[in-house]
NUVO-37713 format. One record per residue (C-alpha): residue number from 1; x, y, z. Coordinates in nm, 2 decimals. Example, Ala and Ser with C-alpha at 12.3 -4.5 7.8 and 13.67 -1.06 7.14 Angstrom:
   seq        x        y        z
     1     1.23    -0.45     0.78
     2     1.37    -0.11     0.71
END
This chain:
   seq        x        y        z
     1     1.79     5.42     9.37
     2     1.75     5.17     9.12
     3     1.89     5.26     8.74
     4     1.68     5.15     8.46
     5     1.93     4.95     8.21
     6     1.78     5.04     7.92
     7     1.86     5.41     7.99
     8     2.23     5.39     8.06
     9     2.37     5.74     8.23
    10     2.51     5.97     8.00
    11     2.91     6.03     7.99
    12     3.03     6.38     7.98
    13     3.36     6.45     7.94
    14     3.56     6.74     8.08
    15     3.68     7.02     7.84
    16     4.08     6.90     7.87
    17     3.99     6.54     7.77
    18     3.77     6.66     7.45
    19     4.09     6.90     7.38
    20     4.29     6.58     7.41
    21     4.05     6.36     7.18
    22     4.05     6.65     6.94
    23     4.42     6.66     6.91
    24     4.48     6.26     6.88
    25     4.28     6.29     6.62
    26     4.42     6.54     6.45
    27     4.74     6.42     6.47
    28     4.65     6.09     6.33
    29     4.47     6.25     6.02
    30     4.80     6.48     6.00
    31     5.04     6.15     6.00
    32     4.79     5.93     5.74
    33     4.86     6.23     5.54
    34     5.23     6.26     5.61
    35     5.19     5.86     5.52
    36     5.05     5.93     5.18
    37     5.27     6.24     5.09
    38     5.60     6.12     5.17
    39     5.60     5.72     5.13
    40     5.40     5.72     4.80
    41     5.52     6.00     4.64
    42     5.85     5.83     4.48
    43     5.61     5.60     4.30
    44     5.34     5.90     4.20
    45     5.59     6.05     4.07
    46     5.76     5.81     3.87
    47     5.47     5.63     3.76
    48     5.45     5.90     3.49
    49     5.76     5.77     3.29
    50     5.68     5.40     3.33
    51     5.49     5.36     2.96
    52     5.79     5.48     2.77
    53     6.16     5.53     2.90
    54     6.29     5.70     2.59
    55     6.48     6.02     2.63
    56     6.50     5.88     3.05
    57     6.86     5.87     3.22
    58     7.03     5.56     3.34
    59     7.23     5.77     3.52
    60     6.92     5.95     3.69
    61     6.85     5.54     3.78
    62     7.19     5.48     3.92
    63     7.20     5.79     4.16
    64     6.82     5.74     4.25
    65     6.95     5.39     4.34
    66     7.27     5.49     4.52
    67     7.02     5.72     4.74
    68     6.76     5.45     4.85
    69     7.01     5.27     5.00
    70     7.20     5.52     5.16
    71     6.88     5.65     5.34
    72     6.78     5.31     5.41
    73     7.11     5.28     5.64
    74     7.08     5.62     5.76
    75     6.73     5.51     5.91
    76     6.88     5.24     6.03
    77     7.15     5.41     6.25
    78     6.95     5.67     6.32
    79     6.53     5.57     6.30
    80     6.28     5.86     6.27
    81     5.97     5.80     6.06
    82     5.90     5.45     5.97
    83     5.74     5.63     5.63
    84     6.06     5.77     5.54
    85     6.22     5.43     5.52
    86     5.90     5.34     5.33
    87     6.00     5.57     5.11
    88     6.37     5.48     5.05
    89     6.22     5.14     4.96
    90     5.96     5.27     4.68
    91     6.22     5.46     4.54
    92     6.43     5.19     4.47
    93     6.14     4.95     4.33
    94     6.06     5.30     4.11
    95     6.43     5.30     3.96
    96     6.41     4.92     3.94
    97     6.10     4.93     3.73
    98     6.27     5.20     3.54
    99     6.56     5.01     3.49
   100     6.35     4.68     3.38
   101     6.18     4.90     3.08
   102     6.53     5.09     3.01
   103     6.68     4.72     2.95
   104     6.38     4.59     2.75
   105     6.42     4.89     2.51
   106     6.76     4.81     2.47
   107     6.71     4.42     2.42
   108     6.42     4.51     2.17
   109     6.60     4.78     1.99
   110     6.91     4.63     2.02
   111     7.15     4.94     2.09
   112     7.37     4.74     2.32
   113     7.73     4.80     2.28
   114     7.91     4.59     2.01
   115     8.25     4.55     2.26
   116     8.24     4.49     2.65
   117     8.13     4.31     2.89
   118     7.71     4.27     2.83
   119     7.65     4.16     3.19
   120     7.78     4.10     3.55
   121     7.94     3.79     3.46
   122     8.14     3.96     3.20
   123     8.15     4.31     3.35
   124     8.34     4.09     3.67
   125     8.56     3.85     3.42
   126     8.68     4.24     3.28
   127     8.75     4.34     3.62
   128     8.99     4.07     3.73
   129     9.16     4.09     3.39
   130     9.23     4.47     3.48
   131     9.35     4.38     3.82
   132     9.59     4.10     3.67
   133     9.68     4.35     3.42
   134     9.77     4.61     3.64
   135     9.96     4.40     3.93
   136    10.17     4.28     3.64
   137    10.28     4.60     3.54
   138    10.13     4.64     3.20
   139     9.96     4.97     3.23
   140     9.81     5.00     2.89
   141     9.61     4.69     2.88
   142     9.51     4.77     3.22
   143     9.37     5.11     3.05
   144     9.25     4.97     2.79
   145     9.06     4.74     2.98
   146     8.93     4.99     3.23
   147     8.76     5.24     2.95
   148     8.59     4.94     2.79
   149     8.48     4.86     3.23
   150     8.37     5.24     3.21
   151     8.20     5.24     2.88
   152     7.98     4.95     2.93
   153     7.88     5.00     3.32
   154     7.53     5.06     3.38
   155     7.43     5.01     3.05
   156     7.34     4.63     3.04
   157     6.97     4.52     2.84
   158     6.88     4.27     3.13
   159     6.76     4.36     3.48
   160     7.00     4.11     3.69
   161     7.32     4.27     3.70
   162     7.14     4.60     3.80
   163     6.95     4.42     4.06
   164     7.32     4.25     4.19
   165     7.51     4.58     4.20
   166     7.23     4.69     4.44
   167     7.26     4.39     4.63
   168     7.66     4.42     4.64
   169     7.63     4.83     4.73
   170     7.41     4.79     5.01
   171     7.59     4.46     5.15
   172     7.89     4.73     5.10
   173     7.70     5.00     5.29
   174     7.59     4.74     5.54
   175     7.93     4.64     5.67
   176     8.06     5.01     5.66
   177     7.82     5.13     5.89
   178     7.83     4.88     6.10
   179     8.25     4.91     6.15
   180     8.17     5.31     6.18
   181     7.91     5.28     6.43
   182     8.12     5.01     6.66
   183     8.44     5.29     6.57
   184     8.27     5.69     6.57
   185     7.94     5.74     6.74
   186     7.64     5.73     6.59
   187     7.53     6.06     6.54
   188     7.84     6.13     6.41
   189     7.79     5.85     6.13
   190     7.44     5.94     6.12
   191     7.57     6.33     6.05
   192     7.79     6.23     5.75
   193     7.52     5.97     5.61
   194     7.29     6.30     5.57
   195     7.55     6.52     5.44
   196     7.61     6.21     5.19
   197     7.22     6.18     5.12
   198     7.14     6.56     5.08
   199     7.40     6.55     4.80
   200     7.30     6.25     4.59
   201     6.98     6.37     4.63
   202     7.08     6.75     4.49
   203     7.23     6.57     4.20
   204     6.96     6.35     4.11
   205     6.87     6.54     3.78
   206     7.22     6.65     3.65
   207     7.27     6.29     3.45
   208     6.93     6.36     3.29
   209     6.99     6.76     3.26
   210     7.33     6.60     3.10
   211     7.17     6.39     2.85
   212     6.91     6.62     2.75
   213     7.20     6.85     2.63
   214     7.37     6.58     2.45
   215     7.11     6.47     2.25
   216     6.94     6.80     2.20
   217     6.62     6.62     2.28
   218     6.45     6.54     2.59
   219     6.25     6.24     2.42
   220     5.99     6.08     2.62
   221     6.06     6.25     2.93
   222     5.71     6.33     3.12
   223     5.66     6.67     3.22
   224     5.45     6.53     3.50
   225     5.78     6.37     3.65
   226     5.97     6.72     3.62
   227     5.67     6.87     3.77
   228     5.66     6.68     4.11
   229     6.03     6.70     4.08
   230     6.00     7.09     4.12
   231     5.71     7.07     4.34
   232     5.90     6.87     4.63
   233     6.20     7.12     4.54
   234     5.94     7.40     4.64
   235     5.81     7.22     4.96
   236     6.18     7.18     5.05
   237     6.28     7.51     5.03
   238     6.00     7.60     5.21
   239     6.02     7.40     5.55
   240     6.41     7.51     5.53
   241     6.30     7.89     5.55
   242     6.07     7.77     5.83
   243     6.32     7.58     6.08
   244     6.50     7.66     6.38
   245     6.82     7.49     6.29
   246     6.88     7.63     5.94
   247     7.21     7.44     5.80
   248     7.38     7.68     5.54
   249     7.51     7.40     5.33
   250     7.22     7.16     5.31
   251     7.03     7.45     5.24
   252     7.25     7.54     4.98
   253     7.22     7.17     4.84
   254     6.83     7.22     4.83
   255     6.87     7.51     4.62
   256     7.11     7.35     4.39
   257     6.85     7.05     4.31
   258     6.60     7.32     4.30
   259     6.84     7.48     4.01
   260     6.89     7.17     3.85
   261     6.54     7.06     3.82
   262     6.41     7.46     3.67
   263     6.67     7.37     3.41
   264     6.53     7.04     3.33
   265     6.21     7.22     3.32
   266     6.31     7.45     3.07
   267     6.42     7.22     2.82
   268     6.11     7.04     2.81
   269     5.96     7.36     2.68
   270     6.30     7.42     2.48
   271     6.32     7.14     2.27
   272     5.98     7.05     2.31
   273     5.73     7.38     2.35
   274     5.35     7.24     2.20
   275     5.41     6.90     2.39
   276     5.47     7.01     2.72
   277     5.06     7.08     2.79
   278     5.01     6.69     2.70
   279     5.16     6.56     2.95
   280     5.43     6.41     2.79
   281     5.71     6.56     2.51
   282     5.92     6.42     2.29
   283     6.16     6.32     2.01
   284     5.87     6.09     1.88
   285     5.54     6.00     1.92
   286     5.47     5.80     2.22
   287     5.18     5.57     2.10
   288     5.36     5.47     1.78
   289     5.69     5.42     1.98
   290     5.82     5.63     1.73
   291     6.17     5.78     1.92
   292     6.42     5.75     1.62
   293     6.63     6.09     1.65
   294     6.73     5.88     2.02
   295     6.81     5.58     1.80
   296     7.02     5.79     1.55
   297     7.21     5.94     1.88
   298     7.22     5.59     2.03
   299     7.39     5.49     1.74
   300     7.61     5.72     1.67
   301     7.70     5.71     1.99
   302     7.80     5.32     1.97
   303     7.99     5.36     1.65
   304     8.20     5.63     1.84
   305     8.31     5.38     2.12
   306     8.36     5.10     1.85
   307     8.57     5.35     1.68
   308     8.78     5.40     2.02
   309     8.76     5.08     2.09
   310     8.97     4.99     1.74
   311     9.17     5.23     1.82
   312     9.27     5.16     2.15
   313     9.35     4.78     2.01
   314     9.56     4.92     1.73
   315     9.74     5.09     2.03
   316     9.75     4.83     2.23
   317     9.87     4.59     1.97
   318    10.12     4.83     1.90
   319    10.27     4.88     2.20
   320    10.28     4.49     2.23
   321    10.53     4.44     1.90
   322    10.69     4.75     2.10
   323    10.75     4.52     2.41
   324    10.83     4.26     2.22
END
């Protein structure tokens, strides 16, 4: 018989292929999710601290830096999740854009160092002086030289050498995995890369649990940012208790971050117990950019290298007439 085309037969589908529909679907709600949660969380939680640095570690930067890239090149030797490589990549631009503000507020304030190399161009004319030094045997001006390398590294008021060490460390990473991957296997290389990740990651807050103690202040530091911090620590612990393959020290890692992170935590109420329900505590008012007890510790901190650095040129001079 003849079928009418404006009535077209209705499709039924069997109960396995409407399981199977069900299931794709689910699975692609589950992975936009997934998406969401783990490639934009570095910037959601970060985001926080963007409108004032004060009180933030450059050392939380460096290590948050030195992670990126390392899971960058463990994705590369050994792909998962495309979204976990997204997030290696918005972690970095996160610490980048933290470092961009950090440099400002030194450039604006002007708490650079006094002695030193400034930037890369200078932090590299150092470094060959201090291998000259040292290949001609004299050992104390190659000292000298190095404590006034390790005093001024990583605390530069412009963005560019920041943006070159990265460039350098992952060029560095780049050519070491690829001479272990043509040497080991790659799931050997890919082991150690995790091992090397899990503990940057575990000691991502110690520089800022660090400063916090030093200055007796955590500043501008947003309890939002600590928050996620402890919340991903949380989630962690959690899907370790749940798998199969439970590795003691990676587990043991996790709980260490987690450690770190309560600590944090409690010395945002600490030093800072009516501020922490805003949001945001501090050493100053935010708004106002008020932050001057980190200025007096800034500065006090600069006239104590100055003072060492005088000191190690008396010595140095010294030592010199010595020779001579």
């Amino acid at each position: 018989p003849r079928r009418n085309p404006r009535n077209p037969p209705t499709v039924h589908y069997s109960a396995p292929m409407q399981q199977s529909l069900a299931s794709s679907s689910s699975s692609l709600v589950s992975s936009l999710v997934r998406w969401a949660v783990v490639g934009l969380y570095p910037l959601v939680t970060y985001a926080p601290q963007f409108r004032d640095v004060s009180g933030f570690s450059s050392g939380t930067c460096l290590i948050g830096v030195l992670l990126s890239v390392v899971k960058a090149a463990a994705w590369i030797v050994h792909p998962v999740e495309v979204c976990e490589l997204v997030a290696s990549v918005a972690l970095l631009v996160s610490h980048l854009v933290l470092l961009d503000a950090i440099a400002r507020k030194r450039r604006r304030q002007k708490t650079r160092q006094t002695r030193g190399p400034k930037n890369s161009a200078q932090f590299g004319s150092h470094a060959k002086k201090l291998l000259r030094a040292w290949l001609g045997g004299r050992r104390d001006t190659a000292w000298d030289l190095w404590r006034k390398l390790r005093k001024s590294f990583w605390l530069w008021d412009d963005l560019a050498p920041y943006v070159e060490v990265v460039v350098l460390f992952s060029l560095l990473v780049l050519c070491v995995s690829l001479v272990a991957v043509r040497s080991f296997s790659r799931a050997s290389y890919g082991r150690a890369l995790g091992f090397i990740v899990a503990v940057l990651d575990a000691s991502l807050s110690v520089p800022q649990l660090v400063e916090n103690r030093r200055r007796g202040s955590t500043g501008a530091l947003s309890f939002r940012l600590v928050a996620f911090w402890l919340l991903r620590d949380l989630a962690r612990v959690y899907d370790r208790r749940h798998e199969k393959k439970n590795n003691a020290a990676t587990t043991l890692l996790v709980l260490v971050r987690l450690g770190c992170d309560l600590a944090v935590m409690a010395q945002v109420f600490l030093f800072s117990p009516t501020s922490a329900s805003t949001g945001d505590r501090g050493g100053g008012d935010p708004e106002r950019g008020d932050d001057r007890g980190n200025d007096d510790d800034d500065a006090a901190q600069l006239r104590t290298d100055d003072e060492d650095d005088d000191d190690d040129d008396a010595t140095s001079t010294t030592s010199t007439a010595q020779q001579s």
